[in-house]
DRENLUMTI-541173 format. One record per residue (C-alpha): residue number from 1; residue in three letters; y, x, z. Coordinates in nm, 4 decimals. Layout:
N
+-----+------+----------+----------+----------+
! pos ! code !       yy !       xx !       zz !
+-----+------+----------+----------+----------+
! NUM !  ALA !        Y !        X !        Z !
...
+-----+------+----------+----------+----------+
END
This chain:
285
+-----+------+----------+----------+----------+
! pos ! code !       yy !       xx !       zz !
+-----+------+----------+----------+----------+
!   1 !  UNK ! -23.6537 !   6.6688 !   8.3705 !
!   2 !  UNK ! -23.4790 !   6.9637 !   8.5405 !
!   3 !  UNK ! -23.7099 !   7.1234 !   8.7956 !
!   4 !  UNK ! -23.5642 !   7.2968 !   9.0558 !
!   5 !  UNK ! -23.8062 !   7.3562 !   9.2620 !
!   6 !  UNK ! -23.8232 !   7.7666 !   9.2654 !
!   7 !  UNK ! -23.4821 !   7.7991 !   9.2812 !
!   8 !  UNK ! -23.5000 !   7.6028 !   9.6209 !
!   9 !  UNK ! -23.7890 !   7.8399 !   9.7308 !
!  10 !  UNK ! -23.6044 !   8.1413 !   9.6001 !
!  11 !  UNK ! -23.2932 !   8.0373 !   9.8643 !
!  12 !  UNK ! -23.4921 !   8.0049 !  10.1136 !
!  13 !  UNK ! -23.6438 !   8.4014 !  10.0783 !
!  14 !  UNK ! -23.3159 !   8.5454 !  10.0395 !
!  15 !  UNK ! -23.0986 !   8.3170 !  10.3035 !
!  16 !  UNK ! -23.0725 !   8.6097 !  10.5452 !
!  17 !  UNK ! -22.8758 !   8.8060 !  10.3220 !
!  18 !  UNK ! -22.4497 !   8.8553 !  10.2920 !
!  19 !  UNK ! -22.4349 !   8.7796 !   9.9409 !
!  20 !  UNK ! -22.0526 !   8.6374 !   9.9503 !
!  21 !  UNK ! -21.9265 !   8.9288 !  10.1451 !
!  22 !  UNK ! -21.9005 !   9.2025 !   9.8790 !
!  23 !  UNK ! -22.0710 !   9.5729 !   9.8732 !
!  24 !  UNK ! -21.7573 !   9.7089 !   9.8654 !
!  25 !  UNK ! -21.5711 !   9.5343 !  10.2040 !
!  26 !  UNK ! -21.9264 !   9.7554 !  10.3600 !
!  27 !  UNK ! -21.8463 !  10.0209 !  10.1928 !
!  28 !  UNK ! -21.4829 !  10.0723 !  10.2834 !
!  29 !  UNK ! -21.5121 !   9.9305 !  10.6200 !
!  30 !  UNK ! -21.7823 !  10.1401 !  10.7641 !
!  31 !  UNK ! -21.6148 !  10.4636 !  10.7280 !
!  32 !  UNK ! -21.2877 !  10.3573 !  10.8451 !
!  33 !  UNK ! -21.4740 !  10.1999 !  11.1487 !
!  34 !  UNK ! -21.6093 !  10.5758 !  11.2200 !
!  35 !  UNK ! -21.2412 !  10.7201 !  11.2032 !
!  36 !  UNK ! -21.0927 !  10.4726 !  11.4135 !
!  37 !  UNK ! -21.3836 !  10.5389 !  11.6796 !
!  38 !  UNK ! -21.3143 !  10.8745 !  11.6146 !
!  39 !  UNK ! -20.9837 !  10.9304 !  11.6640 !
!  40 !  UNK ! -20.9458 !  10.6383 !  11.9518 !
!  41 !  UNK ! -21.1936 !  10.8549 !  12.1264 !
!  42 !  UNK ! -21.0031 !  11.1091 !  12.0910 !
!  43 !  UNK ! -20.6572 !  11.0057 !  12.2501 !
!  44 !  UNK ! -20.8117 !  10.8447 !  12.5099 !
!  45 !  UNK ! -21.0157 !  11.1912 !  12.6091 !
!  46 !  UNK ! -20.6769 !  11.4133 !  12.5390 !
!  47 !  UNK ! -20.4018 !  11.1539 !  12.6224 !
!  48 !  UNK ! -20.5684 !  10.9671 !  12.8976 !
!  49 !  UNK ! -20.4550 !  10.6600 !  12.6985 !
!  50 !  UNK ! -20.6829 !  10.3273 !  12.7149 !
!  51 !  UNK ! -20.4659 !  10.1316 !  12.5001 !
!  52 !  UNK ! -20.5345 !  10.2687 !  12.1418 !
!  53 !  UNK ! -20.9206 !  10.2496 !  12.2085 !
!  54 !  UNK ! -20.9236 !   9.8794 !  12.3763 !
!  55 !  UNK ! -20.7089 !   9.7482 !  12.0282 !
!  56 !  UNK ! -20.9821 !   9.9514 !  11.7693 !
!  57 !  UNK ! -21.2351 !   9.7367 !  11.9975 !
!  58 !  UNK ! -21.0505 !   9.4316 !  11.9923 !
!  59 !  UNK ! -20.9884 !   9.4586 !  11.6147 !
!  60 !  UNK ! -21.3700 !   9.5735 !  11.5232 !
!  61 !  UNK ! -21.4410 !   9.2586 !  11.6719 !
!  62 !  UNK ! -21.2490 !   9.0446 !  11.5031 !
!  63 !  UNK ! -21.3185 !   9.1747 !  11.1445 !
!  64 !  UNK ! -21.7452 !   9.1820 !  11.2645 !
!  65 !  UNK ! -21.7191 !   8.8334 !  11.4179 !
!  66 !  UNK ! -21.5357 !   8.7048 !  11.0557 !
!  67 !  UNK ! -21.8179 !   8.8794 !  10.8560 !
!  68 !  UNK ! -22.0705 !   8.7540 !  11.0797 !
!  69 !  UNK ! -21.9011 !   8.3787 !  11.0265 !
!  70 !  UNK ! -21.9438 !   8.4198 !  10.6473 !
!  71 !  UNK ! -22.2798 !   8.5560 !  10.6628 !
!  72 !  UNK ! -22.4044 !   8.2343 !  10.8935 !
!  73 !  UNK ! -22.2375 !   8.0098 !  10.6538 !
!  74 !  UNK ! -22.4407 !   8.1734 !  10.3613 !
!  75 !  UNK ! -22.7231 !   8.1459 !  10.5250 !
!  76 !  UNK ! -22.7315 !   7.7944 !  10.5808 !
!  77 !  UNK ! -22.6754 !   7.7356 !  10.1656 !
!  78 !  UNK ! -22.2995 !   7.7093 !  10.1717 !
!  79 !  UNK ! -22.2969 !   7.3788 !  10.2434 !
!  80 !  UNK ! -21.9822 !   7.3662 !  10.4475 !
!  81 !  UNK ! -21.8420 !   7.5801 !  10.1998 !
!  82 !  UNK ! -21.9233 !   7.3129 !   9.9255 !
!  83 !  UNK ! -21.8320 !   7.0421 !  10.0926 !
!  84 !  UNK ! -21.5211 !   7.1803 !  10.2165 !
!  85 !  UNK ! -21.3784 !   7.2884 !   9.8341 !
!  86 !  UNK ! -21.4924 !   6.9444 !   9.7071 !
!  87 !  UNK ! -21.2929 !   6.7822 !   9.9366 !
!  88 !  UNK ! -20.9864 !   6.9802 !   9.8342 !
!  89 !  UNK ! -21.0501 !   6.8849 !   9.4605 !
!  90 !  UNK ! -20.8958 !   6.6294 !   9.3642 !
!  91 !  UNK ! -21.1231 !   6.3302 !   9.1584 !
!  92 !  UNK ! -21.0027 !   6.3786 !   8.7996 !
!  93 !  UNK ! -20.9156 !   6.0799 !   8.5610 !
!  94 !  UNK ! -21.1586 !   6.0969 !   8.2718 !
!  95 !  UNK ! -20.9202 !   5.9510 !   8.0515 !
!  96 !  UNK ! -20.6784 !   6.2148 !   8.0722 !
!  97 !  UNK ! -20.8765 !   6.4972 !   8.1166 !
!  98 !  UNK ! -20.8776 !   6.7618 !   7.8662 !
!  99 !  UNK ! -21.1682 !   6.9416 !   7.6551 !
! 100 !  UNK ! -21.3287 !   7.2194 !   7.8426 !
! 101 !  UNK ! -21.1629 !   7.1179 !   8.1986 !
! 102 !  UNK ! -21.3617 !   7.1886 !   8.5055 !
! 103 !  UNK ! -21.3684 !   6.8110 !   8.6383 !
! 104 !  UNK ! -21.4925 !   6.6212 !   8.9578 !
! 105 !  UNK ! -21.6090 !   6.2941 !   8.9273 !
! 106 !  UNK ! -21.6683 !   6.0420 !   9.1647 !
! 107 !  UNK ! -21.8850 !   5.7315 !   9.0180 !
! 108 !  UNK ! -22.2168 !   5.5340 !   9.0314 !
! 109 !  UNK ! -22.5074 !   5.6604 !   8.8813 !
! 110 !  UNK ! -22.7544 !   5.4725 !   8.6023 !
! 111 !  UNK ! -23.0186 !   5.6397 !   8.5205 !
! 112 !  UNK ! -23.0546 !   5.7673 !   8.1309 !
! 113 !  UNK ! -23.3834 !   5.7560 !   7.9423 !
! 114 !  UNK ! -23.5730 !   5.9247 !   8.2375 !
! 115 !  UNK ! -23.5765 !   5.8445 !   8.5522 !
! 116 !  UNK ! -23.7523 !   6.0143 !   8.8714 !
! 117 !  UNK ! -23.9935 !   5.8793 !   9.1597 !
! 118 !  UNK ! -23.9828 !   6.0692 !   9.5220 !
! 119 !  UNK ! -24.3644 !   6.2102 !   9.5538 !
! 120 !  UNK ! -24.3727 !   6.0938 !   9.9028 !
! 121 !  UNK ! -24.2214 !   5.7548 !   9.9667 !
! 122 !  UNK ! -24.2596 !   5.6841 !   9.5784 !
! 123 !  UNK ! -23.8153 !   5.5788 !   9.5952 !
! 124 !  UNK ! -23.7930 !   5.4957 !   9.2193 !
! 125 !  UNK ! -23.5137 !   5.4801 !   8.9568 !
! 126 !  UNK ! -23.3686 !   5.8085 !   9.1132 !
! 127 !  UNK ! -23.1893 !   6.0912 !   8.9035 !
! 128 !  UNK ! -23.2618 !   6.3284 !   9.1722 !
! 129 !  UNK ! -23.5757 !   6.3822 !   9.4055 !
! 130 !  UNK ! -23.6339 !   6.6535 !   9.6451 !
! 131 !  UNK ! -23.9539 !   6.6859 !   9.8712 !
! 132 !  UNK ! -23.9708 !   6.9499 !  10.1190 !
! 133 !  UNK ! -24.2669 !   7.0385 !  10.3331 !
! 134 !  UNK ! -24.1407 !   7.2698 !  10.6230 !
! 135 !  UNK ! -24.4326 !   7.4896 !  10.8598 !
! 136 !  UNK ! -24.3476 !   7.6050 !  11.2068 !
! 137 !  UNK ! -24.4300 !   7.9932 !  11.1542 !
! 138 !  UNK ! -24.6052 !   8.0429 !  11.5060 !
! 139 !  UNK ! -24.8943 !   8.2717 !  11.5473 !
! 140 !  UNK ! -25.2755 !   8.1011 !  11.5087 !
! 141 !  UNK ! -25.1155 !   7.8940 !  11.2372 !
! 142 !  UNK ! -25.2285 !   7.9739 !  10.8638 !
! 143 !  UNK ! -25.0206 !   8.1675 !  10.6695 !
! 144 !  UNK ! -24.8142 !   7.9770 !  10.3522 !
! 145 !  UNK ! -24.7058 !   8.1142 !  10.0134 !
! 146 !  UNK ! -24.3375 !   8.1862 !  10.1256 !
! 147 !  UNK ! -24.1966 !   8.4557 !  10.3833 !
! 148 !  UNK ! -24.2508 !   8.3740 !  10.6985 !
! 149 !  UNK ! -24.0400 !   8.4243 !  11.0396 !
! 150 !  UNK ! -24.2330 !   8.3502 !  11.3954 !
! 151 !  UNK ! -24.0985 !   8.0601 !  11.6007 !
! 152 !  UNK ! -23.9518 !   7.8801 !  11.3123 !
! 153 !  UNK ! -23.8938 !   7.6126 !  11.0481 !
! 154 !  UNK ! -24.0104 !   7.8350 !  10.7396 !
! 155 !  UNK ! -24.0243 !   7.6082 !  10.4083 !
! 156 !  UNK ! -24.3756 !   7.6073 !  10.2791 !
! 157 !  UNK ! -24.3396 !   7.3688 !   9.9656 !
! 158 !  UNK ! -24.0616 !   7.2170 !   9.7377 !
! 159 !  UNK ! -24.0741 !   6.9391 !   9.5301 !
! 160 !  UNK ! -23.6958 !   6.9320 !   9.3981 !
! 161 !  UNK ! -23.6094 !   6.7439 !   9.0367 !
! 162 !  UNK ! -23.3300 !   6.6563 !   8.8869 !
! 163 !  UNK ! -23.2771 !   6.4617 !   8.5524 !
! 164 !  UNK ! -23.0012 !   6.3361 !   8.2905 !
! 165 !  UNK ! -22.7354 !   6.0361 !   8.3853 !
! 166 !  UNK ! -22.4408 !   5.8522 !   8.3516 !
! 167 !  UNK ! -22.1885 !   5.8109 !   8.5439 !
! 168 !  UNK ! -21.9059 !   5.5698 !   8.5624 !
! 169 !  UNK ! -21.5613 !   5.7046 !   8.6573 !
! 170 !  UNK ! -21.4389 !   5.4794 !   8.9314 !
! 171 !  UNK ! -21.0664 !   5.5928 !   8.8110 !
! 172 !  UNK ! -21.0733 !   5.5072 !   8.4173 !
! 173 !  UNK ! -21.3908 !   5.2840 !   8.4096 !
! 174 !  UNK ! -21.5375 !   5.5762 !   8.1474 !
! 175 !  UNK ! -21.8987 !   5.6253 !   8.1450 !
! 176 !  UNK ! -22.0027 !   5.9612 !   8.1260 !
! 177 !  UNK ! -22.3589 !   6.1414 !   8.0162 !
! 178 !  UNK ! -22.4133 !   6.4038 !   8.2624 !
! 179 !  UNK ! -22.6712 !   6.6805 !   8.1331 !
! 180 !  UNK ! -22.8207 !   6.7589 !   8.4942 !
! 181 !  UNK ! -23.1957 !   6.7578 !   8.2721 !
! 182 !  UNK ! -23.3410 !   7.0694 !   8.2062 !
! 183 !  UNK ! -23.1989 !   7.4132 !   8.1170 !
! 184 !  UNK ! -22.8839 !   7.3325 !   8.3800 !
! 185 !  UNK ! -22.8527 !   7.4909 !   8.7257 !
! 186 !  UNK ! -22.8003 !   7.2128 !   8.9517 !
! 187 !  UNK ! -22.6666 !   7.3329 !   9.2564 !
! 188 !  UNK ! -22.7787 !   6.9745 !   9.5301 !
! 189 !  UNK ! -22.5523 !   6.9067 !   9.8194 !
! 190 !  UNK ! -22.7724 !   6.6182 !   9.9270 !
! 191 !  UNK ! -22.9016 !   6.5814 !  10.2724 !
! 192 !  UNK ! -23.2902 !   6.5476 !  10.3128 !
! 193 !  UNK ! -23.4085 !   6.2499 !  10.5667 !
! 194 !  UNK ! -23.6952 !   6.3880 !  10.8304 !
! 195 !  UNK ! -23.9629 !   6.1448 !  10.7236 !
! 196 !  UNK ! -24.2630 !   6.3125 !  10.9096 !
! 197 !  UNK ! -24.2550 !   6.5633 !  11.2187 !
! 198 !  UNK ! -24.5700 !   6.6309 !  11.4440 !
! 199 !  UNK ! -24.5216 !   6.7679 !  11.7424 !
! 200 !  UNK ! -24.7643 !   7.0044 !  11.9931 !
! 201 !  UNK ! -24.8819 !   6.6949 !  12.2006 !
! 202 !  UNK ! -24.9875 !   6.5108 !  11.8546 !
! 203 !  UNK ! -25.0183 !   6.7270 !  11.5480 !
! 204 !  UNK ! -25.3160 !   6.4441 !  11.3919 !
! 205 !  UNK ! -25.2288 !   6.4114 !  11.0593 !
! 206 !  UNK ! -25.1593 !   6.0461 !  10.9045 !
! 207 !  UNK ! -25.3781 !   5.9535 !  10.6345 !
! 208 !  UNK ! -25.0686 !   5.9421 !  10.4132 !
! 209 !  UNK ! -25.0028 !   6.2551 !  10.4661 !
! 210 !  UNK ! -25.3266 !   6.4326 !  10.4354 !
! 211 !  UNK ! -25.3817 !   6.2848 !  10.0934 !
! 212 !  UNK ! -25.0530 !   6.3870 !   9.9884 !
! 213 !  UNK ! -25.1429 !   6.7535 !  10.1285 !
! 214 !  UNK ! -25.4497 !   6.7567 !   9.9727 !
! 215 !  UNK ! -25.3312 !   6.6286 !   9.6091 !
! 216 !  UNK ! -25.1181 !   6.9643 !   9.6033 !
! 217 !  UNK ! -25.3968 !   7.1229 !   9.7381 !
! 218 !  UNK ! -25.2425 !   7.2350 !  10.0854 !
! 219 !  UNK ! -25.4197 !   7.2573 !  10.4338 !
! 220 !  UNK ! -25.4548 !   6.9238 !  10.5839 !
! 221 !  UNK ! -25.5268 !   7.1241 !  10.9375 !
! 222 !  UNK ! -25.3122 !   6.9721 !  11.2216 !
! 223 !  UNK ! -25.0411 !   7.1821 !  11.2416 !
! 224 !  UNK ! -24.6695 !   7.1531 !  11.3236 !
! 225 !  UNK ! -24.5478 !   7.0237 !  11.0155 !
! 226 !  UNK ! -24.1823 !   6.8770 !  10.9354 !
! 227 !  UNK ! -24.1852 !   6.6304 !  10.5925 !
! 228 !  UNK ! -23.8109 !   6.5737 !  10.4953 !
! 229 !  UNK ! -23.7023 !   6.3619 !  10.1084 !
! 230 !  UNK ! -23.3597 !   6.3235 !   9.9765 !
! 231 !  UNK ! -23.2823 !   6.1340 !   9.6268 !
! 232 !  UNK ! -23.0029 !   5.9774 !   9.4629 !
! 233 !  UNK ! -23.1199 !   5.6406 !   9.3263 !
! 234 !  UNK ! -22.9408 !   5.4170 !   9.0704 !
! 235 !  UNK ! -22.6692 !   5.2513 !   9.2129 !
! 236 !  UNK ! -22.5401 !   5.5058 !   9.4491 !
! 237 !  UNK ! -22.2339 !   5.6657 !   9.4227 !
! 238 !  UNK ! -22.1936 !   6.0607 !   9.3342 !
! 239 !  UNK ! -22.0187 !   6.3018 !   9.3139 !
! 240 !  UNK ! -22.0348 !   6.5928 !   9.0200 !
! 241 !  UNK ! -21.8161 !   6.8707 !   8.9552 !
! 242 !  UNK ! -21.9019 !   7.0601 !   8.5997 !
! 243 !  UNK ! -21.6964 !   7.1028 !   8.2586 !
! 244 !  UNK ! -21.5728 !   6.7990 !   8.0603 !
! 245 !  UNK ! -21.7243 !   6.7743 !   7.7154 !
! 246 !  UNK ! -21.5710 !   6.5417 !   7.4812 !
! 247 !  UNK ! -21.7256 !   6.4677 !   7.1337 !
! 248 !  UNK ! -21.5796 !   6.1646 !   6.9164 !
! 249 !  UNK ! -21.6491 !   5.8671 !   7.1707 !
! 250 !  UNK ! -21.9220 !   6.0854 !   7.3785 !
! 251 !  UNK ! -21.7748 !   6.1869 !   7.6896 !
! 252 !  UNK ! -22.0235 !   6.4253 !   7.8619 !
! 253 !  UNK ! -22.0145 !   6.6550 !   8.1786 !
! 254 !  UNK ! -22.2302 !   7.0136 !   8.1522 !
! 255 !  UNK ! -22.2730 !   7.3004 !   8.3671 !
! 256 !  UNK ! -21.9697 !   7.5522 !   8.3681 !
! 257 !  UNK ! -22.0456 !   7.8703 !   8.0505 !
! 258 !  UNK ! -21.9339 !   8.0879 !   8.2944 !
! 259 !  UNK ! -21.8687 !   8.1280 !   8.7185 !
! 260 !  UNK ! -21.6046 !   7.9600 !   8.9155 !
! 261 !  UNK ! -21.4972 !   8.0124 !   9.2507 !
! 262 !  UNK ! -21.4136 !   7.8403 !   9.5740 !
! 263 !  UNK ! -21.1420 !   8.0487 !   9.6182 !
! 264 !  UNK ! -21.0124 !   8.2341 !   9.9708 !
! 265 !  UNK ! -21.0792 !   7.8652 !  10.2368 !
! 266 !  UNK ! -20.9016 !   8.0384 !  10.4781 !
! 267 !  UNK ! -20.9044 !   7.6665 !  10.6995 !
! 268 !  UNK ! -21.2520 !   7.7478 !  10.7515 !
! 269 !  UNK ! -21.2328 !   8.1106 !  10.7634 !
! 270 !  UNK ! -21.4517 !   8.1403 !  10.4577 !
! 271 !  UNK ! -21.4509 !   8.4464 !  10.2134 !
! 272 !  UNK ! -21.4293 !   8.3010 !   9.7935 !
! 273 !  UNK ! -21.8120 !   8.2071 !   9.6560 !
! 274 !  UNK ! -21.8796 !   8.2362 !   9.2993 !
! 275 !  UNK ! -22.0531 !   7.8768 !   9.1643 !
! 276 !  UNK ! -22.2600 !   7.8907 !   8.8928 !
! 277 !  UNK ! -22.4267 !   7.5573 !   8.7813 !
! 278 !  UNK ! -22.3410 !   7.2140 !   8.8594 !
! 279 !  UNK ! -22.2449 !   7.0609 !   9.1713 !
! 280 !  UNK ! -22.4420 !   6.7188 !   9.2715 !
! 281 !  UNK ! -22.2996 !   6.5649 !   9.5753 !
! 282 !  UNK ! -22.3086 !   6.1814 !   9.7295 !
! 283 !  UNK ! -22.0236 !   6.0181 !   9.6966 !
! 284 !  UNK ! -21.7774 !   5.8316 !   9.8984 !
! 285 !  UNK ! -21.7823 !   5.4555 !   9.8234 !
+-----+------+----------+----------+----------+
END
C-alpha cells in the first residue's frame, strides 16, 4: 500500500507558490520591467509622447496577466494542466509498444493481491482511496495541524492510498501489472465527492461523523466542516500514464526514472510542468 497522504498535505502548504514559472523568467523580467518604465517615462516627460508609455503598460500587462494565469493554474494542482496533456496523448497499443516507452493506458482496473476500503463510506475493492477532511479557517474556530488562511477551505486531514493493479488495455486486450504500491509517486487526478458539509445554521455533528473524528482523534466540536472521498473501485475504467516495462510475458507499467514534461500548451496558455511520478486518472468508457 502506497500512502500518499503527506504528499497531499505537503500540496496543500505550498499551493500559493509559482513553482512552473521559472526563477529565471523573475529574474530577467523584473529589471527589464524597470528600464522600460524608465525610459517610457522618460520620452513621455521630454517628448511629450503618450504612445511609447501606454504600449510598456499594455505589454506589462499582458506578460503579468499570463504569469498570473500560470500561477492560478498551479495553485489549483495542475489539474487542467493534466487533464489537458492527457487528452493530447494518444492511448498507446500495448502490443506494440516498446521497452522503456512512456505509455498511456486506458483500461479497467482489478484489483491485485491488495485491495483498499474508503475510511468513510467503507467503498471496498478500490485501488485508490482518498479521504479529505477540509476546516473553514474563521476566527473562534480551533486551530488544525496545517497552515491556515482566514475565511477559507484550509485542508485539515488526508487520508489518500493508493495500491498495486492490473489493468486491461481496451486496445490489445493485454493485462498489465501497474506498480502504483508503495515506493511510487502517484500523482491522482481523481475528483473527490462532497459527502458531508455543515453549514452556520446547523454545524451538529452526525453520529457518523463524530466517531469517525474521534477514531483519528480530531475535535468533534461543531464546526464548519466539509467531508469529501474519491476512489477508483474494481471495475472502473482508468487511465495511467507511466513507463512500459516488459519482462518475458510480464507486461508492467512503473513510474517514469526520471521527469517528463507537458510541454509549452499554448491552447491553454500554460507554461511546460515537469511530472514526476505516475499519472492516475478515470477513464473514459
Amino acid at each position: 500500500m502506497n500512502d500518499l497522504s503527506n504528499a497531499s498535505l505537503t500540496e496543500h502548504q505550498t499551493s500559493f507558490s509559482c513553482k512552473p514559472i521559472p526563477s529565471l523568467a523573475f529574474y530577467t523580467l523584473l529589471p527589464l520591467f524597470f528600464i522600460g518604465l524608465f525610459v517610457s517615462i522618460f520620452i513621455l516627460v521630454v517628448v511629450h509622447n503618450a504612445a511609447f508609455f501606454l504600449s510598456f503598460l499594455l505589454l506589462s500587462a499582458l506578460v503579468a496577466s499570463f504569469l498570473a494565469w500560470n500561477a492560478i493554474n498551479w495553485r489549483h494542482h495542475n489539474r487542467s494542466a493534466f487533464m489537458f496533456f492527457l487528452n493530447s496523448f494518444p492511448d498507446s497499443d500495448l502490443q506494440l509498444a516498446r521497452e522503456g516507452q512512456l505509455v498511456k493506458v486506458t483500461g479497467v482496473a482489478s484489483c491485485g493481491n491488495l485491495s483498499l476500503e474508503t475510511s468513510y463510506e467503507r467503498v471496498g475493492r478500490c485501488i485508490y482511496a482518498s479521504t479529505l477532511l477540509y476546516e473553514y479557517g474563521q476566527f473562534g474556530l480551533k486551530p488544525v495541524n496545517v497552515k491556515r488562511s482566514c475565511f477559507q477551505w484550509n485542508l485539515a486531514y488526508c487520508e489518500r492510498f493508493s495500491t498495486d493493479f492490473y489493468i486491461t488495455d481496451r486496445i490489445s486486450g493485454i493485462r498489465a501489472m501497474v506498480k502504483a504500491g508503495s515506493g511510487c509517486k502517484v500523482i491522482p487526478l481523481i475528483t473527490d465527492s462532497k459527502l458531508v458539509t455543515t453549514t452556520k445554521q446547523c454545524r451538529v455533528l452526525s453520529p457518523h461523523l463524530t466517531n469517525w473524528l474521534q477514531e483519528r482523534n480530531l475535535s468533534a466540536d461543531a464546526r464548519l466542516l466539509r467531508l469529501e472521498e474519491g476512489y477508483i473501485q474494481e471495475g472502473n475504467t482508468v487511465t495511467v500514464t507511466g513507463m512500459l516495462h516488459k519482462n518475458d510475458e510480464v507486461v508492467t507499467i512503473v513510474q517514469p526514472p526520471e521527469l517528463f514534461s507537458t510541454g509549452c500548451l499554448w491552447q491553454k496558455l500554460l507554461l511546460p510542468i515537469d511530472v514526476d511520478g505516475l499519472i492516475l486518472a478515470p477513464g473514459c468508457s
